[in-house]
C-alpha atoms as a printed R data frame, in Angstrom:
    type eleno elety resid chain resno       x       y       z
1   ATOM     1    CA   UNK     A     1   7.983   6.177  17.808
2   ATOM     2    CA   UNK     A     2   5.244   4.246  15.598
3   ATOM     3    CA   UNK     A     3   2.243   5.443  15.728
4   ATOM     4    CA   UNK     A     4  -0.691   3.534  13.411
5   ATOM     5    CA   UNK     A     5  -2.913   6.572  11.361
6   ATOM     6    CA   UNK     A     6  -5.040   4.141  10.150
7   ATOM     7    CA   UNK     A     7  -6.687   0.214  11.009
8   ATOM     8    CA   UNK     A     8  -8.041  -1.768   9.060
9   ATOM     9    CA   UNK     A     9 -11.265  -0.353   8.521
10  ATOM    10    CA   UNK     A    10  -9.555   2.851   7.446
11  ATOM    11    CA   UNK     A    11  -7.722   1.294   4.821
12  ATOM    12    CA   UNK     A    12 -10.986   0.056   3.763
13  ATOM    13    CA   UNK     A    13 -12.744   2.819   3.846
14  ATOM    14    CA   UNK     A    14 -10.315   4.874   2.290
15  ATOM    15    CA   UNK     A    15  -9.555   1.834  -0.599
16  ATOM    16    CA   UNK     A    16 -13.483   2.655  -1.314
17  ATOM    17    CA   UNK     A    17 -13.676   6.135  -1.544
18  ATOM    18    CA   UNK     A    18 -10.579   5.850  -3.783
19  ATOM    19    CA   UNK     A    19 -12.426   3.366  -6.170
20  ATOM    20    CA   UNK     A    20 -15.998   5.766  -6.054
21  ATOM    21    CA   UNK     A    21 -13.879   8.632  -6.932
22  ATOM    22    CA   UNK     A    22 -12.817   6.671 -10.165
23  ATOM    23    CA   UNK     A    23 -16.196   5.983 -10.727
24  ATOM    24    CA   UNK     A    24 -17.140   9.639 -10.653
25  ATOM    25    CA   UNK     A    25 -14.357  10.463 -13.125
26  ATOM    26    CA   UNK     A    26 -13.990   7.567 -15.314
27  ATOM    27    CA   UNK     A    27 -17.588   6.460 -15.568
28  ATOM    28    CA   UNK     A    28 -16.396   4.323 -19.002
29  ATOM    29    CA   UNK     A    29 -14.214   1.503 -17.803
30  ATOM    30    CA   UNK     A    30 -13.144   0.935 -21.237
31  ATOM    31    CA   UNK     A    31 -11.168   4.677 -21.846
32  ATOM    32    CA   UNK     A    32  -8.688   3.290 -18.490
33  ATOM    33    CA   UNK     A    33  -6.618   0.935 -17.295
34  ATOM    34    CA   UNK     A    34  -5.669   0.365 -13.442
35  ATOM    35    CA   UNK     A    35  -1.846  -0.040 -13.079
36  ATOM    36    CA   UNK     A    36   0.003  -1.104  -9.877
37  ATOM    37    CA   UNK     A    37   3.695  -0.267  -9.217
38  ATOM    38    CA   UNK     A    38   4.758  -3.291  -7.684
39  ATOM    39    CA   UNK     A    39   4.883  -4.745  -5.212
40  ATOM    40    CA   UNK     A    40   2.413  -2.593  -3.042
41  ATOM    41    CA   UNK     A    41   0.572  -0.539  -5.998
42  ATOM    42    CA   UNK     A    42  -0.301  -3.747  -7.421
43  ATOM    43    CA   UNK     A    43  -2.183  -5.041  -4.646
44  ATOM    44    CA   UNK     A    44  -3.922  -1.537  -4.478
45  ATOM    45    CA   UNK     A    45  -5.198  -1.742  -8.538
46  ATOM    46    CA   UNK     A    46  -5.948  -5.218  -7.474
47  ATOM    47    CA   UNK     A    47  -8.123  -3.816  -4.915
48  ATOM    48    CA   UNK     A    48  -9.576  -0.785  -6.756
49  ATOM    49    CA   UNK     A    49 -10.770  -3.401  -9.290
50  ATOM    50    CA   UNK     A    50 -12.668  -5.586  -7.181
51  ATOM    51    CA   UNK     A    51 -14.369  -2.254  -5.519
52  ATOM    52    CA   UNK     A    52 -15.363  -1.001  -8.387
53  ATOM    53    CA   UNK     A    53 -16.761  -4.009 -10.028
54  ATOM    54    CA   UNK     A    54 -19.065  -4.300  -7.334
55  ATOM    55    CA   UNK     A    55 -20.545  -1.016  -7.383
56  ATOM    56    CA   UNK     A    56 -20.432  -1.565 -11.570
57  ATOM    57    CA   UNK     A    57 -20.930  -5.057 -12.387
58  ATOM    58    CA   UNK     A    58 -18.173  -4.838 -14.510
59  ATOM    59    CA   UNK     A    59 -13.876  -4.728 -14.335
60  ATOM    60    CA   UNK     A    60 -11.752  -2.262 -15.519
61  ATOM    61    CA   UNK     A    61  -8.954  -3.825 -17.089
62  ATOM    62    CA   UNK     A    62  -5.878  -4.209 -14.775
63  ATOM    63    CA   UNK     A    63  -1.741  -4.529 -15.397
64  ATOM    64    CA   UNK     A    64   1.291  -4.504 -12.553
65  ATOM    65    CA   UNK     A    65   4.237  -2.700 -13.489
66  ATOM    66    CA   UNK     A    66   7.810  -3.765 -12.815
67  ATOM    67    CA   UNK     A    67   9.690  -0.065 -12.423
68  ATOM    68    CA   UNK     A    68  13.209  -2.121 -11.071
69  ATOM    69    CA   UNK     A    69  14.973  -1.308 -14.221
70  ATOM    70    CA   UNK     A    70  14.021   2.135 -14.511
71  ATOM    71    CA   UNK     A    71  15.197   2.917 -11.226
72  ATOM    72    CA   UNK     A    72  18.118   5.545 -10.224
73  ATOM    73    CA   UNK     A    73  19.129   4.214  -7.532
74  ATOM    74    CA   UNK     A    74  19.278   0.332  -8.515
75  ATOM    75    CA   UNK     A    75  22.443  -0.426  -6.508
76  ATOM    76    CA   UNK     A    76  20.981   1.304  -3.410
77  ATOM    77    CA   UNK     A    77  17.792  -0.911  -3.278
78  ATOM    78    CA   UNK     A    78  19.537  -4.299  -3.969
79  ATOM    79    CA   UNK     A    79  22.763  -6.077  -4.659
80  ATOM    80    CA   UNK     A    80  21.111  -8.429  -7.706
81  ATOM    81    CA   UNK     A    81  17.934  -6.365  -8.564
82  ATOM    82    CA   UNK     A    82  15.609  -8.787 -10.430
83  ATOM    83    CA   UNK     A    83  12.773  -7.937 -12.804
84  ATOM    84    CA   UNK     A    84  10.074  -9.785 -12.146
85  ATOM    85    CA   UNK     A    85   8.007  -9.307 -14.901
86  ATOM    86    CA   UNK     A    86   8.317  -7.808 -18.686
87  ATOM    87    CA   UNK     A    87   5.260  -6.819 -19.915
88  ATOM    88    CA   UNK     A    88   2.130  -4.748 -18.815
89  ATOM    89    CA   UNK     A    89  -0.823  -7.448 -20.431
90  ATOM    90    CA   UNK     A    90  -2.690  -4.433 -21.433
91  ATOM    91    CA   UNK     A    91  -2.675  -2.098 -24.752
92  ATOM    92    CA   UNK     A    92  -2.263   1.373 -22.695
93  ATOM    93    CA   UNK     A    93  -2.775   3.251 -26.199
94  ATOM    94    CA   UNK     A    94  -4.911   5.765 -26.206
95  ATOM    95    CA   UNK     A    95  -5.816   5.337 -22.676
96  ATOM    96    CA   UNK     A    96  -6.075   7.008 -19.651
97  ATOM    97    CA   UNK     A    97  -3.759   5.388 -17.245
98  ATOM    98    CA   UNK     A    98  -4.532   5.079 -13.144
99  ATOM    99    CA   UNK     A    99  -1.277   4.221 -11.586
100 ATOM   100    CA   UNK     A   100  -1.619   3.192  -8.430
101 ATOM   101    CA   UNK     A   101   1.646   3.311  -5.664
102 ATOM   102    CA   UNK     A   102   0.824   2.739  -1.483
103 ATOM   103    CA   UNK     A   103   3.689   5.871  -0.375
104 ATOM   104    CA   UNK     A   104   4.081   9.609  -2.637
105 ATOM   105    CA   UNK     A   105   7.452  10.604  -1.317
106 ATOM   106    CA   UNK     A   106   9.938  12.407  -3.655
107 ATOM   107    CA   UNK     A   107   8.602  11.382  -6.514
108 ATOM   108    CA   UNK     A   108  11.461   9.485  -8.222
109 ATOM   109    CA   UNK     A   109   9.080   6.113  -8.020
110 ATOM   110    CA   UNK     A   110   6.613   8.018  -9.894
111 ATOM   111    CA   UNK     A   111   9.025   9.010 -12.252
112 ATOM   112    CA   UNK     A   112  10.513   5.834 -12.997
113 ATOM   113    CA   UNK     A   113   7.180   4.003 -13.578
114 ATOM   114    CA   UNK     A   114   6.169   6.961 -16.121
115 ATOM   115    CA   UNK     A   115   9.485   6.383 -17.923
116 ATOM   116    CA   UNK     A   116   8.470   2.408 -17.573
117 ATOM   117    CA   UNK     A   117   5.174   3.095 -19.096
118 ATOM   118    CA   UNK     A   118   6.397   5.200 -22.199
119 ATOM   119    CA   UNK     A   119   8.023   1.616 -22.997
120 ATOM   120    CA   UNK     A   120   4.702  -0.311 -23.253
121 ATOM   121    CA   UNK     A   121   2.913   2.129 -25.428
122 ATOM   122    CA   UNK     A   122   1.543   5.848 -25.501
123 ATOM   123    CA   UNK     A   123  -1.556   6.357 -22.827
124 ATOM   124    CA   UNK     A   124  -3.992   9.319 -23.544
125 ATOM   125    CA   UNK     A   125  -3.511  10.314 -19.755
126 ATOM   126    CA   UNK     A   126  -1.596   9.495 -16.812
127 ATOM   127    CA   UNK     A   127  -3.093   9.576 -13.459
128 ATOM   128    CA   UNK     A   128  -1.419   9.132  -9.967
129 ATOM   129    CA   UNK     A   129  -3.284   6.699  -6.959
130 ATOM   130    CA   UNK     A   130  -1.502   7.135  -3.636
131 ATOM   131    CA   UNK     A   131  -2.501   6.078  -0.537
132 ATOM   132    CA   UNK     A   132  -0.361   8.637   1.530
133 ATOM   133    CA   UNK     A   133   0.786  11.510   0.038
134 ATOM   134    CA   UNK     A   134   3.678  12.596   3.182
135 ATOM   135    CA   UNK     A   135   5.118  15.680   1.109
136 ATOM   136    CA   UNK     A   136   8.855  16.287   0.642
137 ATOM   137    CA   UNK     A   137   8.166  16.218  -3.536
138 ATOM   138    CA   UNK     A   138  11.326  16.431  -5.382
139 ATOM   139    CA   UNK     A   139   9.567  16.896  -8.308
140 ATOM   140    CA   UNK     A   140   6.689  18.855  -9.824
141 ATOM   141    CA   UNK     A   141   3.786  16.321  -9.081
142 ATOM   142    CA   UNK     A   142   0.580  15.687  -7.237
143 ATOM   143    CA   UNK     A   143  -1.410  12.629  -6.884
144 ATOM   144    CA   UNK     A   144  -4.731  12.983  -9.067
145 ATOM   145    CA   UNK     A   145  -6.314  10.466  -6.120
146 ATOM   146    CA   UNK     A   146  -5.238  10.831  -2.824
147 ATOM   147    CA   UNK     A   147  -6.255   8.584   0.360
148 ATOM   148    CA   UNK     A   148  -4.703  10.532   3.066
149 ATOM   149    CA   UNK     A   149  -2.089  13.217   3.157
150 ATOM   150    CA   UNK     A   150   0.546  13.149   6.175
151 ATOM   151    CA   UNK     A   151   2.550  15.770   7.249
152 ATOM   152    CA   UNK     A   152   5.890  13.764   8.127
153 ATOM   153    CA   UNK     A   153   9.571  14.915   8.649
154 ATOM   154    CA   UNK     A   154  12.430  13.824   6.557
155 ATOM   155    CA   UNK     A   155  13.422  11.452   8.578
156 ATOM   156    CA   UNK     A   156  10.075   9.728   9.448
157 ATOM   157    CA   UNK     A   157   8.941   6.442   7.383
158 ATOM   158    CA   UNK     A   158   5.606   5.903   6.338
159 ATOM   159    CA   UNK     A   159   4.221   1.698   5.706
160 ATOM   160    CA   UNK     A   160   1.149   0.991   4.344
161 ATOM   161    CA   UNK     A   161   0.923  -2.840   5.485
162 ATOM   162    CA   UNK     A   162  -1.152  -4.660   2.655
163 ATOM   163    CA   UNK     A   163  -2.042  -8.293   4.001
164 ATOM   164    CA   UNK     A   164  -1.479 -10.060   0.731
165 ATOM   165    CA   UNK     A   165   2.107  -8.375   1.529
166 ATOM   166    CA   UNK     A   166   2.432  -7.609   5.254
167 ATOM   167    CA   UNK     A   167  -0.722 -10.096   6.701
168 ATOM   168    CA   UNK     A   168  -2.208  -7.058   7.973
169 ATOM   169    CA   UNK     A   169  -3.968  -3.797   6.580
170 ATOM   170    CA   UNK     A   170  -2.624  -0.754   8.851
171 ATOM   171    CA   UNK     A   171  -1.076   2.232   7.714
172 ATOM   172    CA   UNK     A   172   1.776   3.517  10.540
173 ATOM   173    CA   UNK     A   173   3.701   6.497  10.759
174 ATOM   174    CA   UNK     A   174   7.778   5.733  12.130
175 ATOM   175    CA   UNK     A   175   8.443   9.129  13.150
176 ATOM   176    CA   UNK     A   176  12.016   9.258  13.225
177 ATOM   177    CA   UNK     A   177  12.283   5.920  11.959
178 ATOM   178    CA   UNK     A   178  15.388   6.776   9.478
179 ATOM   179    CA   UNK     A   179  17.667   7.583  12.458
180 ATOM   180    CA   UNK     A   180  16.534   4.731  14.372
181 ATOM   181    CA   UNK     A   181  17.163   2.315  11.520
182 ATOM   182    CA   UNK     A   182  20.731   4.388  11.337
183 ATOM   183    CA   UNK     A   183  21.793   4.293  15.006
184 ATOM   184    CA   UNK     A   184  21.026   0.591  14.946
185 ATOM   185    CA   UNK     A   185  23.872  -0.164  12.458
């Protein structure tokens, strides 16, 4: 059963309360950097940064980062995984990094883009962005910035549709999605 937690105004709203909490925190645009996991994350940074240079005149620098090598379960996600980019664009020394991913799940994505990271440079800080935050952690982490937390089961799927990605914004809840997707193969 789908059920759709949030329209489009949602994501909107939520994509701004995100951006004035960064605001509130990071008040000097110059001490952080806004970094999407792709494919998703990066459309959120993208995002973040427009919000917040309206409220501040000004843009926080922004990078997308390409976590397909880092990944443990490469074989799983595709047959010919291909990086799509090399490089971040952005000196992360010394900074204080705002990653920014649509779904917090286990945690291995997070992982993988921290390892990812560590390649580019050494940040002050790391931060996590998530839109959802569903639980079921498999490692010790929390998102620093949260849009909405949703309680889900381990076999329910969570989508945040993006329209540069998905020609919609929506955020819907597949409960039991995982066996459906099972029983149809």
């Amino acid at each position: 059963m789908k059920k759709i937690i949030a329209d489009e105004a949602a994501v909107g709203r939520m994509l701004d309360r995100l951006a004035c909490e960064i605001i509130e925190r990071h008040p000097d645009m110059n001490e952080y950097r806004l970094v999407g996991i792709k494919t998703r994350g990066a459309f959120i940074a993208k995002r973040l940064q427009e919000r917040i240079a309206a409220v501040c005149g000004a843009r926080p620098q922004l990078a997308e980062l390409d976590i397909t090598l880092y990944r443990d379960d490469l074989t799983q996600v595709a047959q010919d995984p291909q990086l799509k980019s090399s490089g971040l664009g952005t000196d992360i020394d010394g900074k204080t990094i705002i990653l920014a991913d649509d779904v917090l799940y286990t945690g291995r994505t997070v992982l993988c883009a921290l390892n990812a990271l560590a390649s580019f440079g050494r940040a002050r800080k790391v931060e996590f962005l998530t839109m959802v935050d569903r639980g079921h952690h498999q490692l010790p982490l929390c998102a620093d910035f949260m849009g909405r937390f949703v309680p889900t089961g381990d076999e329910d799927i969570i989508h945040v549709h993006l329209k540069e990605r998905d020609g919609d914004d929506k955020i819907v809840h597949n409960i039991g999605g995982q066996k459906e997707a099972a029983r149809r193969f």
